[in-house]
N, C-alpha and C positions, 0 to 999 in steps of 0.2 A: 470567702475570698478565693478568687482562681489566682494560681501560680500561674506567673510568667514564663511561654515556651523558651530552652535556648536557641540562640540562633540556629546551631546545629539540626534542634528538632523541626525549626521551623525551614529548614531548608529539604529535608525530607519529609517534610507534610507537602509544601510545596511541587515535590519531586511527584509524587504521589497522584496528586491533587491533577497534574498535568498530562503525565500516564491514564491517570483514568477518563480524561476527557478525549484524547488521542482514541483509548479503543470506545466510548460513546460514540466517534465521527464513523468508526469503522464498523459497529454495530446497526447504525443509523441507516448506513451508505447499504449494510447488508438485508436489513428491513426494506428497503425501497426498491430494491435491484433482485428477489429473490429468483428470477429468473435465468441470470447474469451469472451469481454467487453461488450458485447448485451445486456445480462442476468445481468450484474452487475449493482448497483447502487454506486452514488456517497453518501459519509459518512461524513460529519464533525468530528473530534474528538476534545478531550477536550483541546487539544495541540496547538488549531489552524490549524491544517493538514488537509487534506482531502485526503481520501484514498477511493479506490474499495471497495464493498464488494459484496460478492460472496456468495449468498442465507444466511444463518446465520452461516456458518462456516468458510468462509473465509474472509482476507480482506491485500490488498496490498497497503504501505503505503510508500512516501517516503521518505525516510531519507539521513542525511548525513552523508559522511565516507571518508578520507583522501582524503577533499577539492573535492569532486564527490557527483549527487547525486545516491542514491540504490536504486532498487523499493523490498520491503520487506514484503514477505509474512508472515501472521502471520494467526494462528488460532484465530475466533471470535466469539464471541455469547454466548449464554447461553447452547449449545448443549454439551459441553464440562464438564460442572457443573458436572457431573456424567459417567465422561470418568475413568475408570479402569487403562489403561497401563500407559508408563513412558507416562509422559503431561511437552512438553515445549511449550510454544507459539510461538514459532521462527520456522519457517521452513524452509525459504529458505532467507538467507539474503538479496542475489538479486535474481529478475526475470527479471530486462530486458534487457537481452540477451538471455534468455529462449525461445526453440521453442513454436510455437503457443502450438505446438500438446501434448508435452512434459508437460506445464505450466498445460493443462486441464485434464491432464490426474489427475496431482498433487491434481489439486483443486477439483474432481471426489472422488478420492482419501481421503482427506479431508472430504467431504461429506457423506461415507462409514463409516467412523471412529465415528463420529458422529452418526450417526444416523445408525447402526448396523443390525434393523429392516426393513432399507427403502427397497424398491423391484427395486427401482431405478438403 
């Protein structure tokens, strides 16, 4: 006869259970993209998460959104601190269904914005 989880345990299996499909999307996303993902390092945030990041300007995190997970890019870093134009940190809510070539161009992109000066 099994014992009954308490709700407690069952809310940290759950906790768990959710985290681990989060880094599947982002393990998945890095299997597909390994061209993309080279250059990138792995991030812990303060959330628990672990997301890409993409030199100091980018970084792809993932989240959840009507029971699905998203991989969501966002502007990161301190490069921003003295960005001029309109500044949201959202940029793209998902990427992964995003072409390889399409995503680098983004994160390129990104990179330019930032750093204004680069020769890059």
């Amino acid at each position: 006869m099994t014992r009954r989880l308490s709700t407690r345990t069952e809310k940290k299996i759950t906790a768990i259970e959710r985290r681990k499909v989060m880094l599947d999307a982002l393990l998945k996303f890095c299997l597909q993209r390994q061209t993309l993902t080279e250059g990138s390092r792995l991030k812990s945030l303060q959330n628990a998460k672990t997301g890409l990041q993409f030199g100091e300007h980018a970084l792809i995190v993932p989240n959840w959104k009507n029971d699905r997970v998203v991989l969501t890019l966002f502007r990161s870093g301190e490069d921003w601190v003295n960005y001029d134009g309109e500044f949201k940190w959202l940029v793209a809510e998902d990427v992964s269904k995003m072409s390889e070539a399409r995503l680098q161009r983004l994160i390129r992109k990104l990179f330019h914005e930032a750093n204004p000066e680069s020769d890059e």
